[in-house]
VOLUMKOL-237604 format. One line per 8 residues: for each residue x negated, y negated, z negated of C-alpha. Coordinates in steps of 0.05 Angstrom, whole numbers. Layout:
// residues N
X/Y/Z  ...
// end
This chain:
// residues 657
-3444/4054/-2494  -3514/4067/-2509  -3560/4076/-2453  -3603/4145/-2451  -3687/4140/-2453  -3689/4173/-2390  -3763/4160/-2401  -3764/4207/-2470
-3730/4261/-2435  -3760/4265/-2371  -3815/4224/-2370  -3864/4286/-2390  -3833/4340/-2338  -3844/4293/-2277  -3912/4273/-2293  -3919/4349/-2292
-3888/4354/-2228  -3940/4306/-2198  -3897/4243/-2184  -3926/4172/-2209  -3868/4143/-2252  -3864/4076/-2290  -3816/4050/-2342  -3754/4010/-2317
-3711/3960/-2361  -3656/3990/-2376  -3594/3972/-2334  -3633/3943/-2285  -3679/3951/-2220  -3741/3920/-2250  -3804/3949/-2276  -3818/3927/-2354
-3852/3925/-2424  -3823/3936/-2488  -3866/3888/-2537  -3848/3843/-2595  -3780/3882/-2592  -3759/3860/-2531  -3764/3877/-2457  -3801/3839/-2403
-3820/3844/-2332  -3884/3889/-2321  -3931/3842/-2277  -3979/3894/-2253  -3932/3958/-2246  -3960/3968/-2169  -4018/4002/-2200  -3980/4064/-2208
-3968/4064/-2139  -4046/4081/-2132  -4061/4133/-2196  -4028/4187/-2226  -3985/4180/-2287  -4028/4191/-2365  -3990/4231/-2413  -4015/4179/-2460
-3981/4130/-2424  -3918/4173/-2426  -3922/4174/-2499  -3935/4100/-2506  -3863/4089/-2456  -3822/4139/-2479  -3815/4103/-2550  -3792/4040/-2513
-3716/4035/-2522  -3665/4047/-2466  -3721/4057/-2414  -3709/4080/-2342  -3753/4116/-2298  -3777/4088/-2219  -3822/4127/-2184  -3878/4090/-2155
-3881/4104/-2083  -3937/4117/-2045  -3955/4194/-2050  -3877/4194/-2051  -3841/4158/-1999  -3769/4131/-2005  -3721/4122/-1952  -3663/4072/-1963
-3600/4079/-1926  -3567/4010/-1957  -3500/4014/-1916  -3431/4026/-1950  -3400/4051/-1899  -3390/4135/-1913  -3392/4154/-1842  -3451/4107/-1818
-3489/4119/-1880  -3474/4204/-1874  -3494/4194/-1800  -3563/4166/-1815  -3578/4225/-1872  -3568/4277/-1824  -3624/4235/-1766  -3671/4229/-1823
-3663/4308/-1840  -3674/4328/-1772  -3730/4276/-1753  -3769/4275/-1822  -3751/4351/-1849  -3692/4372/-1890  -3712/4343/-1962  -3664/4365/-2028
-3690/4296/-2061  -3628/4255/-2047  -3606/4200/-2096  -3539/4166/-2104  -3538/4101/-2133  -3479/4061/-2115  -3454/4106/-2060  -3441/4107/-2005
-3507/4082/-2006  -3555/4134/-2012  -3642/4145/-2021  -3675/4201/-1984  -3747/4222/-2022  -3810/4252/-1981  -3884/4263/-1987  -3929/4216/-1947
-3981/4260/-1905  -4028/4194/-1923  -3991/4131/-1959  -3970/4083/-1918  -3943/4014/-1936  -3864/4003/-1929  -3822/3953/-1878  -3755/3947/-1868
-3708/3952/-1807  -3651/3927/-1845  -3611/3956/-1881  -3656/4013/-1868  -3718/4008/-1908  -3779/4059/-1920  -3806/4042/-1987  -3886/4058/-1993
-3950/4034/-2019  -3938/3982/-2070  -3866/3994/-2079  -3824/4031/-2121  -3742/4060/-2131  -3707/4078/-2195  -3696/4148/-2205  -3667/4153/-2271
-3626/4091/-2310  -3557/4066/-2304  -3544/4022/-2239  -3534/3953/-2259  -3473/3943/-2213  -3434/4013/-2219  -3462/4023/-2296  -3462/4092/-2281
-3524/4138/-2285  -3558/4140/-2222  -3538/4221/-2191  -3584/4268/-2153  -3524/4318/-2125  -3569/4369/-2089  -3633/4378/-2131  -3653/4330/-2189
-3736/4306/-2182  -3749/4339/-2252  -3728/4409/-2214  -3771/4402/-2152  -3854/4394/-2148  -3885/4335/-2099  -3912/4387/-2058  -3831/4422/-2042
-3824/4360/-2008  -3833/4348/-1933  -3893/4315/-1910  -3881/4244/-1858  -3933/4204/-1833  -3918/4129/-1821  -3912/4138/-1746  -3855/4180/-1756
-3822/4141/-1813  -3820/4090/-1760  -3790/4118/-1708  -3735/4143/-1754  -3721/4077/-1779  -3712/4047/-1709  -3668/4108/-1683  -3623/4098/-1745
-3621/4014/-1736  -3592/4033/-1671  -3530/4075/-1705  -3515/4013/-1746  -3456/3969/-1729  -3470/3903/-1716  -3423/3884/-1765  -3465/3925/-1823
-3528/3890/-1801  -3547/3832/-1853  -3543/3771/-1845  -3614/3734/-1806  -3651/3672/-1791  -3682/3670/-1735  -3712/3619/-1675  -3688/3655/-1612
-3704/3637/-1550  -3672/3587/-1529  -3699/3550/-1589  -3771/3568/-1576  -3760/3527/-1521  -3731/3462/-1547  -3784/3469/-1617  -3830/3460/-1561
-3819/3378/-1561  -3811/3378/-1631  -3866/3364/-1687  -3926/3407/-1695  -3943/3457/-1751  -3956/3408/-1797  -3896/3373/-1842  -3886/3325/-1892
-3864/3332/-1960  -3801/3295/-1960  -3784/3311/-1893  -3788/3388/-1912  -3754/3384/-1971  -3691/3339/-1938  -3681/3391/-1881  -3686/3455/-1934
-3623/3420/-1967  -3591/3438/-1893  -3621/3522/-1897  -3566/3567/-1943  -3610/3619/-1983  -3540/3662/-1995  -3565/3738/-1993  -3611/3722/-1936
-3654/3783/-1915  -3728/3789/-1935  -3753/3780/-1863  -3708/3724/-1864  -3734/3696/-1936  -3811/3716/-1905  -3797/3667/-1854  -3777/3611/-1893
-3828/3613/-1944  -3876/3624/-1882  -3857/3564/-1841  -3865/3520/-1916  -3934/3544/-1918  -3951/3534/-1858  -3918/3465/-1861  -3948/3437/-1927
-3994/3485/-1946  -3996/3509/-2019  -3974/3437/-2047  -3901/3469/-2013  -3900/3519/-2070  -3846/3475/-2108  -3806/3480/-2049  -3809/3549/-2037
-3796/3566/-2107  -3727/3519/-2120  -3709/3546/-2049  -3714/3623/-2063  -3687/3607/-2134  -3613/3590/-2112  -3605/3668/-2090  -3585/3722/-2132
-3637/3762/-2108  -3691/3707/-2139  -3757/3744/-2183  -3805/3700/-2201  -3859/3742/-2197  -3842/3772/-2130  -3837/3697/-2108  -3906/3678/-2126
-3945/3746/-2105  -3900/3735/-2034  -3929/3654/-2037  -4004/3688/-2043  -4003/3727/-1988  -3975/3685/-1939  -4026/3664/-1889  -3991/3627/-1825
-4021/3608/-1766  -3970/3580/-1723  -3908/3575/-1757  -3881/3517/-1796  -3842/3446/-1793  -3817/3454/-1726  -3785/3520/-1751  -3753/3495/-1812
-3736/3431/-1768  -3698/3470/-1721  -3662/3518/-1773  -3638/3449/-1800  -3612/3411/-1749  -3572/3470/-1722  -3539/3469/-1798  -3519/3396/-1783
-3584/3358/-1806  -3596/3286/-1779  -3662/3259/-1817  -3662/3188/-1827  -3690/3145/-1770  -3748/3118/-1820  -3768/3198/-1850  -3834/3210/-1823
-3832/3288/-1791  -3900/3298/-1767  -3951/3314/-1819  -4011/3302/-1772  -3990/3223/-1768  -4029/3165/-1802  -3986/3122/-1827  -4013/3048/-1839
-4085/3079/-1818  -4085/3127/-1883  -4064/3197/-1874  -4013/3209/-1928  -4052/3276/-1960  -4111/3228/-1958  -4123/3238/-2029  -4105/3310/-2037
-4152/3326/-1987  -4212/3282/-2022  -4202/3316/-2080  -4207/3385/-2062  -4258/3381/-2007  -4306/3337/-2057  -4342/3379/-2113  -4332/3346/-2186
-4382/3354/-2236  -4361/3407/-2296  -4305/3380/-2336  -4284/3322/-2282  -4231/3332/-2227  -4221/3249/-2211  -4202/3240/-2141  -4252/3207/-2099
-4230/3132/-2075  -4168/3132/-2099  -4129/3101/-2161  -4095/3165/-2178  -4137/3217/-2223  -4119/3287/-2218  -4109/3311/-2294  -4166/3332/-2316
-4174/3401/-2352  -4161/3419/-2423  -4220/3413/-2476  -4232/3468/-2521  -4205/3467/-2577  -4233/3428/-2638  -4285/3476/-2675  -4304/3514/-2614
-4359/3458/-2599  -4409/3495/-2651  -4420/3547/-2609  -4466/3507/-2559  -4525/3528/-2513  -4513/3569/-2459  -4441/3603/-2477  -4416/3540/-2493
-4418/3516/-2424  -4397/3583/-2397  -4341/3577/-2450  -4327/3507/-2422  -4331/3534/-2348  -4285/3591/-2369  -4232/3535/-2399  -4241/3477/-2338
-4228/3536/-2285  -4177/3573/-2325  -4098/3572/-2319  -4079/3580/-2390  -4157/3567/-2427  -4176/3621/-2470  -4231/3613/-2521  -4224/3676/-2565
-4229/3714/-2496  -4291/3662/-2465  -4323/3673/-2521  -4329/3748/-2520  -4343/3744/-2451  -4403/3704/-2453  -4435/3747/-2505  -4436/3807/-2474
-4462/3775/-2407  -4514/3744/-2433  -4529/3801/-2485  -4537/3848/-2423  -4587/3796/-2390  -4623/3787/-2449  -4628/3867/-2452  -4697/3900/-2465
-4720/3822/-2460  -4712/3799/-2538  -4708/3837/-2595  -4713/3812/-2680  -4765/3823/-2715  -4731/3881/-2754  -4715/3910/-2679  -4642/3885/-2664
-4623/3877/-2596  -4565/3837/-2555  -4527/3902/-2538  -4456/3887/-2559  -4387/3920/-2552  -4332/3866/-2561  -4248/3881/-2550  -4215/3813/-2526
-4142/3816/-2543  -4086/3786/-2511  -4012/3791/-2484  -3997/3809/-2403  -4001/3742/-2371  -4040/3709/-2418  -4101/3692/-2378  -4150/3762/-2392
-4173/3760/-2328  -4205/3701/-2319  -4264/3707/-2357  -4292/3774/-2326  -4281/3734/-2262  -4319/3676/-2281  -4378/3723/-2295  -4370/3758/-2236
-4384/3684/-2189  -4437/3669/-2251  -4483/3731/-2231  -4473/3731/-2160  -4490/3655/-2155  -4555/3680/-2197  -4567/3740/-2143  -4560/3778/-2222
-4506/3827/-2193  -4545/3884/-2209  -4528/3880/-2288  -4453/3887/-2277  -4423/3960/-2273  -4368/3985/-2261  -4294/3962/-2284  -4280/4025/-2297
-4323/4086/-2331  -4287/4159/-2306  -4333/4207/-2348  -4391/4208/-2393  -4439/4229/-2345  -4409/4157/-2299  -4440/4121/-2357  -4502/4151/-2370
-4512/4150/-2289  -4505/4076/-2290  -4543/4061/-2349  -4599/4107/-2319  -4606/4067/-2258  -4594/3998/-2294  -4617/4001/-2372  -4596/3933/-2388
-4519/3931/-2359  -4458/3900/-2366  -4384/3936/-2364  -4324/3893/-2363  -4259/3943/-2373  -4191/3924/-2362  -4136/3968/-2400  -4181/3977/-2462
-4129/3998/-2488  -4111/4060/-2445  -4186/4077/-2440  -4187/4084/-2522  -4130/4116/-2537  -4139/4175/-2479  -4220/4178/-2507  -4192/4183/-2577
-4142/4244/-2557  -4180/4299/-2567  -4126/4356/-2563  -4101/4332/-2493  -4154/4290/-2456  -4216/4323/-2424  -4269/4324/-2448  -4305/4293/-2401
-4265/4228/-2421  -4274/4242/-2503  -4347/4234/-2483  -4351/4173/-2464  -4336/4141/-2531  -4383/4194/-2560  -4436/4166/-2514  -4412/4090/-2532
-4426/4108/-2595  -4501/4128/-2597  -4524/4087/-2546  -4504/4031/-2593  -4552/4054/-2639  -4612/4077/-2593  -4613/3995/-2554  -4690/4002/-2592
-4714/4065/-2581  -4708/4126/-2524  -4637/4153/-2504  -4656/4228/-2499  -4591/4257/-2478  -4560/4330/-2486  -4597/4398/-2471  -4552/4444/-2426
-4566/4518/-2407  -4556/4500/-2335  -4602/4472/-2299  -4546/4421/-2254  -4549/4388/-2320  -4620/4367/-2315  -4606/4291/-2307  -4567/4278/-2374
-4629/4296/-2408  -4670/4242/-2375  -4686/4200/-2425  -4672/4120/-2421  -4730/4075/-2449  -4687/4020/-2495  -4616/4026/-2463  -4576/3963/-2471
-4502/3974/-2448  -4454/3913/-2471  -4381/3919/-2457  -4325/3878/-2458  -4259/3911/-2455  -4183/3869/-2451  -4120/3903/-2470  -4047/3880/-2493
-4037/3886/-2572  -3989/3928/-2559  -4035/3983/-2522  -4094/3972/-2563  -4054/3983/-2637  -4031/4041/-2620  -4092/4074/-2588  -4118/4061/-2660
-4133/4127/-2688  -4163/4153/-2762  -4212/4190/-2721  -4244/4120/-2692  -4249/4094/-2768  -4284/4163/-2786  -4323/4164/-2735  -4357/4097/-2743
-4336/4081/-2670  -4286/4031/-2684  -4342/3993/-2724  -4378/3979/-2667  -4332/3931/-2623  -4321/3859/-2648  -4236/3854/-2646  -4221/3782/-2614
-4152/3767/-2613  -4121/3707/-2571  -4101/3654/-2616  -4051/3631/-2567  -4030/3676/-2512  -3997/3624/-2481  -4018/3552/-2486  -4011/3492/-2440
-4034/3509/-2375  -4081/3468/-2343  -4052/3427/-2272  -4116/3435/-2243  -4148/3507/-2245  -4175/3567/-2201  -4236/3538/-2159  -4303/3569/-2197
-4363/3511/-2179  -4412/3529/-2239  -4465/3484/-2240  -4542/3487/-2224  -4567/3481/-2284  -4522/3534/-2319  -4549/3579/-2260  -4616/3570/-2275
-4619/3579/-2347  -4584/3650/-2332  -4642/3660/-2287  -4685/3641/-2338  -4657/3685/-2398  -4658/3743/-2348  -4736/3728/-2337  -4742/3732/-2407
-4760/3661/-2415  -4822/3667/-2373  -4860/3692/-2430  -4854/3767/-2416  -4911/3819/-2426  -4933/3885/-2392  -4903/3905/-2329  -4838/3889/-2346
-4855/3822/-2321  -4816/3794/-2263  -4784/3860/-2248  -4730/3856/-2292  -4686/3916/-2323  -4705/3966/-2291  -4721/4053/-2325  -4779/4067/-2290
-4824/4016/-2335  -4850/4008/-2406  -4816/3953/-2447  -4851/3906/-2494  -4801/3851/-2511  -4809/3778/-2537  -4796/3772/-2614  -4752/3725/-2630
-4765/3702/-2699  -4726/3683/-2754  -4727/3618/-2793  -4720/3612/-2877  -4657/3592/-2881  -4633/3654/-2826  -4664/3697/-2878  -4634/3674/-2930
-4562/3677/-2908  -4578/3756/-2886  -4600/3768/-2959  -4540/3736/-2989  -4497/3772/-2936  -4534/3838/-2957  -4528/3832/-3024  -4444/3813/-3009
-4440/3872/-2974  -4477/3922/-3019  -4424/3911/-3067  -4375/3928/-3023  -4396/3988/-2985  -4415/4019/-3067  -4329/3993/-3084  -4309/4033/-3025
-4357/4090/-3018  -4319/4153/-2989  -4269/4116/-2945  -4263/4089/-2873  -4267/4016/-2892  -4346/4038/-2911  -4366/4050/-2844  -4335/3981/-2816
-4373/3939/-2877  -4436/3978/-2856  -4433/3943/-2787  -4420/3873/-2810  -4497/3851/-2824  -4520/3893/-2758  -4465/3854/-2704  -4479/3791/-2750
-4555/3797/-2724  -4532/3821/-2654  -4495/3751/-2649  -4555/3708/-2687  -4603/3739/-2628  -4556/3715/-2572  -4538/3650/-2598  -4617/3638/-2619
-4641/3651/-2544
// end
């Protein structure tokens, strides 16, 4: 039977309504992504939980096959009566519609089991008094698929969400959410009550001889042979991963994993974001130790228990510890007096090494501190940073600055990310935080508002994508979004001269007309493929807007990771050459000198010069390109040739300083 795209049909109508919605696989519980012509999981669906819902989005998901609809709670808050007994679960429906207001949202999944849906007076995050759990910031239920156990559709009988407004719904407050939840734990059998782990008290007392916090490896991993993980609660499953933390710190990860992995209930993803955020203080091997030994563990008589013991006068996370707490130069990770090197961190590849100067070593910083290195990405990265600091600094002799626009593509998971992070630590090391805007620009008159108070500036935008193909829509976005790509556009051309803005009748509109002495904005957006293809419009061809971003795509969204990654230590020198390039080299004239990018003064920039052999390449290039743009006059491939010798001289300038 073929299953409906819920998302197609209704998708449209509840983003109308006002709820925040987000594609489901279909058949499934789980949030996902339709690329390559398959589904997969959707890492960073909790977004929605914060935003509305784009009708460009809606478009983009409602061609994806199958798809389901969940509602990402938040505004909307979900009440989960997960009992299958009729009378209990009936019971605990009628407390909630006389504590929390009588609400017509009421979903049927696999009944008796039913969800209750209301407006949060402020969101709230969830928790759980099981099997009653209030679903809220950060989580999300399905509203419309086919339940993956019944394989029916999932059944609103009083009033379907497409049929009702947010605002028809009643209004809680997480104070009394929670008092609802523990009235209805008390009308729960004991026998309907899942199954828990706990330490009670009597325990407490006898972990009390028994070792502290701290664990060994071996001894941690021998007594979670002796702890079921058979449908255990998540308090429960909390608990566990908790006390492993708390035992072994992160090297317990493997643990926790292979442990939560022999449920049914097992996500990977869930499992690592829950690792992240555990932080325990005093919970750990004695926990676990106890849990075991009441399963029937008896650790051997020679299994050391007590992570805090040196045994043979070295402390058996002696190494570990040296390795972490001792800063290795760029491109080394050995482990101080010991025999055993960590791994050290994947090269780039062969052919990246002609980049050199200053991007090469943030390129190489990017790569030693990265996950999964990505070059494409470090390089475009490392441009625009150092374009922006080399703003209203350096210009060509033919007046050519470093302002560049530059799309890094690559697939969800692949390692985006990293790079904008790296140059995040890079210019607040420097004390250059001032250059970086924000990660997101709402309107045109956002942009021109930053690049007023900062000329030379750099934006790093996640969900390129999404940004282009809502600025591209000019039948259904504002206008006040269609503008910034407008603005994109000529400030890309006016990085030499004055930005003079737009006269308005009104006089509120006073400060877009303030002109902006040399503005350099550079801009690095990631997106998927997937987003970013088909934001693609005629219009951005046309337009000549297209023509302005360099499009680098990943050669390898996912390669080898590297075993030793995350911890950002850039080095001195790569610090103080930034500092440098921002001082424009020292050699800076008028009274732009030592005060950096900032409106309020005249600009007289170094000229960087160019050698014979630079000019002749850009002749030859020229002369290539003439050609061209004559072969294809009157078409949209002209105004992307007539860009080639302009970002080819934008890229020269960088690399040269």
């Amino acid at each position: 039977m073929t299953t409906p795209n819920y998302m197609a049909q209704l998708g449209a109508t509840l983003v109308d309504r006002g709820f925040p919605i987000l594609p489901i696989q279909p058949r499934s519980k789980k949030p996902g992504m339709y690329r390559q012509g398959a589904w997969h999981d959707y890492p960073k669906w909790s977004r929605h939980c914060e935003r509305a819902t784009t009708e460009n989005e809606v478009d983009i998901w409602g061609d994806w096959p199958e798809s389901g609809i969940g509602i990402a709670a938040g505004r909307v808050i979900g009440i989960d009566i997960d009992v299958l007994d009729a009378g209990v679960s009936a019971q605990i429906e009628g407390l909630a519609k006389r504590l929390l207001g009588d609400t017509p949202a009421v979903r049927i999944g696999r009944a008796p089991k039913r969800l209750l849906v209301y407006r949060a007076a402020q969101p709230f995050a969830g928790f759980k008094y099981p099997p009653i759990e209030v679903l809220g910031q950060g989580q999300q239920f399905i509203a419309y698929g086919i339940h993956p156990d019944t394989g029916q559709a999932y059944d609103w009988p009083v009033e379907s969400l497409v049929d009702l407004n947010v605002s028809d719904l009643p209004a809680v407050t997480e104070a009394q959410a929670r008092e609802f939840a523990q009235e209805a734990y008390l009308l729960i059998p004991p026998a309907f009550r899942p199954k828990s782990l706990s330490v009670g008290q009597r325990a407490a007392g006898e972990c009390a001889n028994l070792p502290e916090q701290r664990g060994t490896f071996a001894a941690v991993e021998d007594a979670l042979g002796y702890i079921v993980n058979a449908d255990l609660d998540y308090d429960s499953w909390v608990r566990i991963g908790m006390a492993i933390k708390g035992a072994l710190g992160d090297v317990g990860w493997p643990l926790f994993e292979r442990w939560s992995a022999s449920s049914q209930k097992f996500e990977p993803k869930t499992t690592a974001q829950a690792w992240r955020s555990f932080a325990p203080q005093r919970i750990g091997a004695g926990t676990l130790y106890k849990l075991a030994l009441d399963n029937g563990w008896h650790p051997a008589a020679d299994l050391q228990l007590n992570g805090e013991i040196v045994a043979d006068g070295v402390h058996p996370a002696r190494a570990l510890l040296e390795a972490l707490q001792s800063p290795a130069p760029m491109g080394s990770t050995s482990a101080a007096n010991t025999g055993n090197a960590l791994p050290p961190p994947k090269p780039l590849p062969s052919g990246w090494d002609q980049v050199g100067g200053v991007i090469a070593d943030m390129m190489g910083l990017m790569a030693a501190t990265a996950k999964r290195p990505q070059p494409v990405l470090a390089l475009g990265a490392s441009l625009c940073a150092v374009g922006a600091l080399m703003g209203r600094k350096y210009r060509t002799e033919s007046n050519i600055r470093s302002n560049l626009y530059v799309v890094g593509i690559a697939e969800s998971g692949a390692g985006k990310n990293h790079s904008r992070v790296v140059i995040n630590e890079l210019f607040r090391r420097a004390n250059l935080l001032q250059y970086l805007g924000g990660n997101k620009i709402a309107s045109g008159s956002g942009l021109l508002t930053a690049i007023q108070r900062q000329p030379a500036i750099l934006f790093q935008l996640d969900e390129f994508g999404m940004f282009l193909s809502a600025a591209a829509d000019r039948k259904r976005s504002p206008r006040y979004v269609c503008e910034v790509l407008d603005l994109m556009t000529e400030l890309y051309t006016t990085s030499g001269t004055t930005y003079f803005g737009v006269e308005y009748a009104s006089t509120q509109h006073n400060d877009a007309h303030r002109a902006i002495h040399q503005p350099c904005a550079c801009i690095y957006g990631t997106t998927t493929p997937l987003h970013f293809w088909q934001a693609l419009q005629a219009a951005n061809i046309a337009d000549g807007s297209l023509a302005r971003f360099l499009i680098m795509e990943s050669e390898d969204d996912f390669p080898d990771s590297n075993e030793v990654f995350g911890v950002i230590d850039p080095p001195k020198s790569l610090i103080d050459r930034l500092i440098l390039i921002h001082e424009g080299g020292g050699q800076l004239s008028g009274n732009l000198t030592n005060i950096g990018a900032v409106d309020e003064v005249l600009v007289e920039p170094r000229v960087v010069p160019m050698t014979p052999q630079a000019r002749a390449a850009f002749r030859l290039l020229d002369q290539a390109l003439v050609g061209q743009l004559r072969t294809s006059r009157g078409s949209g491939y002209s105004s992307i040739l007539a860009r080639i010798e302009e970002n080819a001289t934008k890229l020269a300038l960088i690399r040269a300083v």
